[in-house]
C-alpha positions in Angstrom: 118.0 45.4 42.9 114.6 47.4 41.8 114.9 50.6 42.3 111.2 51.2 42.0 108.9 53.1 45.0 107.1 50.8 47.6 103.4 51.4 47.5 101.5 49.7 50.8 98.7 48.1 50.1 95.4 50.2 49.7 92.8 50.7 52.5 90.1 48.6 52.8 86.9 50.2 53.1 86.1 49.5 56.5 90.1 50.4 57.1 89.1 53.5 55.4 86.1 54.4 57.2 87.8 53.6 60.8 90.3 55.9 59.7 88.0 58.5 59.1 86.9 58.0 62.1 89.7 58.3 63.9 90.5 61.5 62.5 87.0 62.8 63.2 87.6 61.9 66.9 91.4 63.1 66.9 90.1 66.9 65.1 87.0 66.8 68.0 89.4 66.0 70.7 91.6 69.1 69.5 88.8 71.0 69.0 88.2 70.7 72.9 91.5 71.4 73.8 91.4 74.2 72.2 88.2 75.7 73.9 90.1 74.6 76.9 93.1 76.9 76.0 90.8 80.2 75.1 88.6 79.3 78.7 92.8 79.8 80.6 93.7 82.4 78.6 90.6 84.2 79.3 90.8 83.8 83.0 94.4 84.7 82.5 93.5 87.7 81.1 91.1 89.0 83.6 93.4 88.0 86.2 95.8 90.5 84.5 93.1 93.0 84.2 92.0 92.6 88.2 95.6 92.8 88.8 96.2 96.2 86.7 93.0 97.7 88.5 94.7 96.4 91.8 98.1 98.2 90.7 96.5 101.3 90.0 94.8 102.0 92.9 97.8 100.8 95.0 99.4 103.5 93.5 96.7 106.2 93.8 96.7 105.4 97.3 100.5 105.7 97.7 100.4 109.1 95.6 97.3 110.2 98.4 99.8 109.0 101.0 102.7 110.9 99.6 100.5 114.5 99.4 99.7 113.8 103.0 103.0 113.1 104.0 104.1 116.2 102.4 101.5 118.4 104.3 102.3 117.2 107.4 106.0 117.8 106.9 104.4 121.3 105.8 102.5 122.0 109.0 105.0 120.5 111.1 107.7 123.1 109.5 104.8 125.9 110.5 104.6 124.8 114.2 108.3 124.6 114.3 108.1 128.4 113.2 105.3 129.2 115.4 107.1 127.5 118.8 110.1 129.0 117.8 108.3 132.9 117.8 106.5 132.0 120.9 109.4 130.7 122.3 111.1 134.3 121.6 108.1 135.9 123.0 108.2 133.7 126.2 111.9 134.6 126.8 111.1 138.2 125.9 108.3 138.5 128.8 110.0 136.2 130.9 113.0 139.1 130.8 110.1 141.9 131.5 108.8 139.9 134.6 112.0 140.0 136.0 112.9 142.9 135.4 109.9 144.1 137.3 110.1 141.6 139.8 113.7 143.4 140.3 112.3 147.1 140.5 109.1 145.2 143.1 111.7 143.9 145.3 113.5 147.0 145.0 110.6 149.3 146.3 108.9 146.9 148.5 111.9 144.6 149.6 112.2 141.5 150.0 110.6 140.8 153.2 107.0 138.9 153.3 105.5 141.6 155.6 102.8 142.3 152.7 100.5 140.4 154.8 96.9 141.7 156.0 96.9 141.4 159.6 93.4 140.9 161.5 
């Protein structure tokens, strides 16, 4: 058996210059897949970027929502305080009328004869 290396038979010129060819189309067609790759990855990145905007002002608006919730919970805490005082102060006068009431009915009785008479 020979041992020695198989060579193919050389290219023919015209096999050559199809060849060439060939590869010239095969390096154009990658070429185009290529500036179809870089088009996708830019829209993917600007996507991203729209989206990150997006994100950030969701959150501004959540952290503006959170500072109102917090006042509110602050005022309504205040009017608690302030129905709760006026509440005592009601009572307190409430107590007072009474007590007058009492000392009226007391001096005047409690008979309706108050009325003018013509």
């Amino acid at each position: 058996m020979d041992e020695s290396p198989t060579h193919e038979p050389a290219l023919t010129d015209d096999e050559l210059i199809s060849t060439a060819r060939e590869f010239a189309r095969n390096r154009e067609h990658l070429a185009e897949l290529m500036v179809a790759v870089m088009e996708q990855l830019t829209g993917i990145a600007n996507y991203l970027q729209a989206y990150a905007k997006a994100a950030d002002t969701r959150d501004e608006l959540l952290g503006a929502r959170m500072t109102l919730h917090t006042t509110v919970v602050d005022l309504l805490g205040s009017l608690k305080d302030v129905i709760a005082e006026n509440t005592v102060a009601l009572n307190s006068n409430t107590d007072r009328l009474e007590q007058f009431l009492t000392k009226f009915e007391m001096y005047f009785g409690t008979e309706r004869g108050l009325e003018v008479e013509n």
